[in-house]
N, CA, C and O of each residue as an XYZ file, in Angstrom:
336
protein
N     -12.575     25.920    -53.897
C     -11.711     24.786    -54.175
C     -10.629     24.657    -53.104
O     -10.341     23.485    -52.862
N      -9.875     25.694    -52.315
C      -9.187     25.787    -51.649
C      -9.765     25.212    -50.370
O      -9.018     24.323    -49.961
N     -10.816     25.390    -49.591
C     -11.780     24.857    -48.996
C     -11.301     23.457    -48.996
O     -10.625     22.875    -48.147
N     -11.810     23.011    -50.172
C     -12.187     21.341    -50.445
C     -10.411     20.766    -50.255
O     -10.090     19.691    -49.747
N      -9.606     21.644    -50.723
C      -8.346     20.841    -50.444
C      -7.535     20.828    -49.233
O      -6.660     20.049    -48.854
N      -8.083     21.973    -48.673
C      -7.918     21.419    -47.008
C      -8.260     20.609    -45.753
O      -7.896     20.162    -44.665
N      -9.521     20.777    -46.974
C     -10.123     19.210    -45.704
C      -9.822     18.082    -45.940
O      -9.754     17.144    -45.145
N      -9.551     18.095    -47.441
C      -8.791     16.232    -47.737
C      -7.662     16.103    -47.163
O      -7.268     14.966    -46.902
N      -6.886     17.226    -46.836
C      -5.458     17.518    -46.155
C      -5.693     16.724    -45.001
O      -5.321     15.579    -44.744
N      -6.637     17.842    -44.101
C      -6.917     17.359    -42.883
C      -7.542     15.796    -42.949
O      -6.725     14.956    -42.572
N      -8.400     15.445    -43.221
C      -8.854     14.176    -43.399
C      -7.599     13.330    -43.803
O      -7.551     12.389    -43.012
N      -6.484     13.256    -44.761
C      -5.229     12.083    -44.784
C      -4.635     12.470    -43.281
O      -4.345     11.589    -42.472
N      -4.484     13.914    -42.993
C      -3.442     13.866    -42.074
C      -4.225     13.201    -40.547
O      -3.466     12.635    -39.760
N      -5.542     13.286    -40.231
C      -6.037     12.258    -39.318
C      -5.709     10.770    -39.839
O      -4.767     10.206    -39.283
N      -6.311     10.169    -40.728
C      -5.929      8.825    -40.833
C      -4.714      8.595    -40.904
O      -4.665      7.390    -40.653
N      -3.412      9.033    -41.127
C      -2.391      9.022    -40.998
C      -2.343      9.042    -38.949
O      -2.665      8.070    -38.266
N      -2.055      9.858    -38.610
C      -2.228      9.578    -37.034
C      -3.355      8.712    -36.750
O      -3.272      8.530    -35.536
N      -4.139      8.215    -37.087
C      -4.936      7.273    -36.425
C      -4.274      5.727    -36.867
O      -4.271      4.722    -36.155
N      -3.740      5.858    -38.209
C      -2.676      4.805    -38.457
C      -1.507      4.413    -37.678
O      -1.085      3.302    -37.354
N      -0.909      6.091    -37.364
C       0.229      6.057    -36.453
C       0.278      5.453    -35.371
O       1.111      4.664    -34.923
N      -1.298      6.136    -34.685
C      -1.453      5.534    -32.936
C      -1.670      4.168    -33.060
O      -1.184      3.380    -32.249
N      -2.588      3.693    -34.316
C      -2.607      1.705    -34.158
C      -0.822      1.346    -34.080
O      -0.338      0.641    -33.195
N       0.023      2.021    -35.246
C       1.024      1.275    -35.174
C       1.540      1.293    -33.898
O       2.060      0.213    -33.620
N       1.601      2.216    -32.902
C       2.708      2.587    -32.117
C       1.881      1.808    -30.682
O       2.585      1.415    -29.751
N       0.087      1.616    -30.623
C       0.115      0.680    -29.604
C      -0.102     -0.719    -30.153
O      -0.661     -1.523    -29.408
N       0.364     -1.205    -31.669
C       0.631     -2.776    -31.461
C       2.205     -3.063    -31.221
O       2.666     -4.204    -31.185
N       2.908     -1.985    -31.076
C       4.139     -2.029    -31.189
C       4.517     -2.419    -29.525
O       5.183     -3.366    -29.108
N       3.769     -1.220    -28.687
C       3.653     -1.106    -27.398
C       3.353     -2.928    -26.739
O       3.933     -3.421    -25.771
N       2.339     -3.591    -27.579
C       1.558     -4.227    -27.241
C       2.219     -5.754    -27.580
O       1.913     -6.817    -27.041
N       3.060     -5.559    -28.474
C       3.986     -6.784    -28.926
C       5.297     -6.694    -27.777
O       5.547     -7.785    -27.264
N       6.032     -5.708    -27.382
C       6.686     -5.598    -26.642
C       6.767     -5.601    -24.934
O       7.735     -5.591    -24.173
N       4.824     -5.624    -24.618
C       4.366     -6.127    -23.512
C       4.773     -7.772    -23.492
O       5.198     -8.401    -22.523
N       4.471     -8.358    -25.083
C       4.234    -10.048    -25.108
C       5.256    -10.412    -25.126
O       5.372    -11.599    -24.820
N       6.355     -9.760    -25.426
C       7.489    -10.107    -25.379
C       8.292    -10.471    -23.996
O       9.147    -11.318    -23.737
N       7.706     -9.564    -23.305
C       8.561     -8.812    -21.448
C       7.889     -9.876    -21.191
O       8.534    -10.924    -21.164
N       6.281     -9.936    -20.906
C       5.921    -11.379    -20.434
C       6.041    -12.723    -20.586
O       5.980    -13.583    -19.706
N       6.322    -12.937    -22.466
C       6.871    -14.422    -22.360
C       8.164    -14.396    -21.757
O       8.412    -15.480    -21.227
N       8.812    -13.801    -21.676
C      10.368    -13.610    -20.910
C      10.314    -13.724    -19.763
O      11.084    -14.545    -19.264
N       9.446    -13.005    -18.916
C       9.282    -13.477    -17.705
C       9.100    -14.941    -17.193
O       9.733    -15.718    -16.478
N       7.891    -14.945    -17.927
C       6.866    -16.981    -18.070
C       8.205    -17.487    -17.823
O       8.401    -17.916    -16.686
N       9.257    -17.531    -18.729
C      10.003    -18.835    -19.444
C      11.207    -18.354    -18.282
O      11.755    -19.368    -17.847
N      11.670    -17.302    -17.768
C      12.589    -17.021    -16.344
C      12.094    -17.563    -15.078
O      12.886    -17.854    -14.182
N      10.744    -17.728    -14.944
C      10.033    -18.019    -13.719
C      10.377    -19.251    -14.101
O      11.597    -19.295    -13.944
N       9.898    -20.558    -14.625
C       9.811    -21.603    -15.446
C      11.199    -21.980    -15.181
O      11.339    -22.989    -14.489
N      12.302    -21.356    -15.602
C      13.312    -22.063    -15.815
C      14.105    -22.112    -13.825
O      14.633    -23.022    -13.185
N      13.786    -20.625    -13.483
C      14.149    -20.589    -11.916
C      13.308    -21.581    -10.995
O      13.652    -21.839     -9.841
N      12.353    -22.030    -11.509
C      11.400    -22.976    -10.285
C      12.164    -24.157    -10.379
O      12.410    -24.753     -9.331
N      12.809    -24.839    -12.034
C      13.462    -26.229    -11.662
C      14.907    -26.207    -11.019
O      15.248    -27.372    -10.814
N      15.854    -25.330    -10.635
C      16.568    -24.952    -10.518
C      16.785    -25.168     -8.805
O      16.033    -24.438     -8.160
N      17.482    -25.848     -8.159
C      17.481    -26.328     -6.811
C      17.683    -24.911     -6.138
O      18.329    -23.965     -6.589
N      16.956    -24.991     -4.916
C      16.960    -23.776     -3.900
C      18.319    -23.452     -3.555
O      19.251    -24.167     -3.923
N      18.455    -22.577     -2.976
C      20.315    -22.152     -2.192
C      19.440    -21.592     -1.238
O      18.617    -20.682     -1.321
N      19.838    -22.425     -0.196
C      18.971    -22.234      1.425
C      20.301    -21.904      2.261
O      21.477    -22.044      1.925
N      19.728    -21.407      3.494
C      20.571    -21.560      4.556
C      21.628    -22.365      4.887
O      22.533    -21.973      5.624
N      21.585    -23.575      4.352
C      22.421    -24.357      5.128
C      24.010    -24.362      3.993
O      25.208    -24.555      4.197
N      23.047    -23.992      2.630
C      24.571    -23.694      1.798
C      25.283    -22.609      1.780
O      26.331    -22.555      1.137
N      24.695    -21.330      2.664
C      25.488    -20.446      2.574
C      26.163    -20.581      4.058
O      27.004    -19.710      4.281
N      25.955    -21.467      5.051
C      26.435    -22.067      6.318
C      27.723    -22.653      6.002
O      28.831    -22.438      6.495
N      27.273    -23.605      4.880
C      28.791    -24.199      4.444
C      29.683    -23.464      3.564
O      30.820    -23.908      3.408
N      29.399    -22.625      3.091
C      30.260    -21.467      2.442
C      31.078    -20.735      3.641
O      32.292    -20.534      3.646
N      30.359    -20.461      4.428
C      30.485    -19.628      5.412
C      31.797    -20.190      5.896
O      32.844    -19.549      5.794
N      31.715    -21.647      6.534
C      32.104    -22.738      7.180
C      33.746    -22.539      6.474
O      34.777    -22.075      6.961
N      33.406    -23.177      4.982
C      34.602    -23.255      4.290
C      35.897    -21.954      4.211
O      37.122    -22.069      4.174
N      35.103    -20.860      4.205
C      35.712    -19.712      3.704
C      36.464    -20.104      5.644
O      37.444    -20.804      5.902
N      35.880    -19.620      6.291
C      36.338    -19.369      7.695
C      37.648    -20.672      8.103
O      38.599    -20.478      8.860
N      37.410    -21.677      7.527
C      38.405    -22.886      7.617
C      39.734    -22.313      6.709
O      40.871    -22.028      7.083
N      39.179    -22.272      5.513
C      40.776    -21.828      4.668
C      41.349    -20.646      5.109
O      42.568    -20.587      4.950
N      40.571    -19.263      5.843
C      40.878    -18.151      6.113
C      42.043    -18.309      7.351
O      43.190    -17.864      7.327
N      41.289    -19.193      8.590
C      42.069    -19.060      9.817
C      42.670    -20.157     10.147
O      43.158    -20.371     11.257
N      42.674    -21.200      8.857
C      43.596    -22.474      8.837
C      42.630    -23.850      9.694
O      42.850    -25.060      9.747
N      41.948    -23.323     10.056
C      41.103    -24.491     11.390
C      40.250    -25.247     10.667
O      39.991    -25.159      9.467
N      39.781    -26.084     11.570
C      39.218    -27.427     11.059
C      37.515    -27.112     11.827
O      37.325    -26.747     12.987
N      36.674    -27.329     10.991
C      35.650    -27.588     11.993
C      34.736    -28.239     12.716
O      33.614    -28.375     12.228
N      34.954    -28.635     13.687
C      34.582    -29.923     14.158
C      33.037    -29.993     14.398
O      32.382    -28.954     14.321
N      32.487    -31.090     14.663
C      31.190    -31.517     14.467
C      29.959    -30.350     15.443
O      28.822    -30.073     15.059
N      30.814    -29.708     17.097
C      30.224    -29.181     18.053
C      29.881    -27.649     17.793
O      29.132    -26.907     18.428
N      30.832    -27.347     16.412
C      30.786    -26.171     15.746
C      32.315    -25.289     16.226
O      32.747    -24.364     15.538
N      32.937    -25.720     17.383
C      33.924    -25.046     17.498
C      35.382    -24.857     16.151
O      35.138    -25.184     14.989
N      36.489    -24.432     16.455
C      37.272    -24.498     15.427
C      38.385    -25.269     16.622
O      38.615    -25.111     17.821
N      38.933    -26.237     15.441
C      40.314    -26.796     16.262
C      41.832    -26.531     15.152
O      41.919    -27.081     14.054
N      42.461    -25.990     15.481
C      43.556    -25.998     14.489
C      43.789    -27.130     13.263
O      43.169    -28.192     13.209
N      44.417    -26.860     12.661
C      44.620    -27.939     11.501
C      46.502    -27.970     11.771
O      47.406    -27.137     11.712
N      46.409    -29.144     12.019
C      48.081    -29.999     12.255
C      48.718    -29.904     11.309
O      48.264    -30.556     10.368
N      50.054    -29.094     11.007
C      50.859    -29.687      9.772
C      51.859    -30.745      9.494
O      52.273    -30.917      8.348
C-alpha cells in the first residue's frame, strides 16, 4: 500500500510541475506579446513624428552660439556683432 501511495504522490507532484511549466511559459509568452505590441505601437507612433535632421541641430547650434557670444549671424555664415 505504501508503494501505491507513492506513486500517486509522484504522479500529482509531476502534473503539478507540468502545470507549473504551462503556467510559467504562457506567462513568459504573454509578456513576449506584450514587449512586442509595445514596440509595434513605439515604432508606429515614432515614424509619424517629423525627423530632427541636421539642419535643426545647425540651427540650435546657430542660436545657442548667437545668444552665447552676443553676434548676429549673417547669411555667409560669419558672426557680426549685435549693435546696442
Amino acid at each position: 500500500m505504501f508503494k501505491n501511495d507513492n506513486y500517486y504522490y509522484r504522479l500529482e507532484n509531476s502534473e503539478q510541475k507540468i502545470q507549473r511549466k504551462r503556467l510559467h511559459s504562457s506567462k513568459k509568452f504573454d509578456i513576449m506579446n506584450t514587449i512586442n505590441k509595445f514596440l509595434e505601437e513605439l515604432v508606429d507612433y515614432l515614424s509619424h513624428l517629423p525627423p530632427v535632421g541636421i539642419s535643426y541641430l545647425t540651427l540650435n547650434e546657430y542660436r545657442n552660439r548667437q545668444a552665447l557670444f552676443e553676434t548676429k549671424i549673417n547669411k555667409i555664415g560669419g558672426d557680426t556683432p549685435i549693435s546696442l
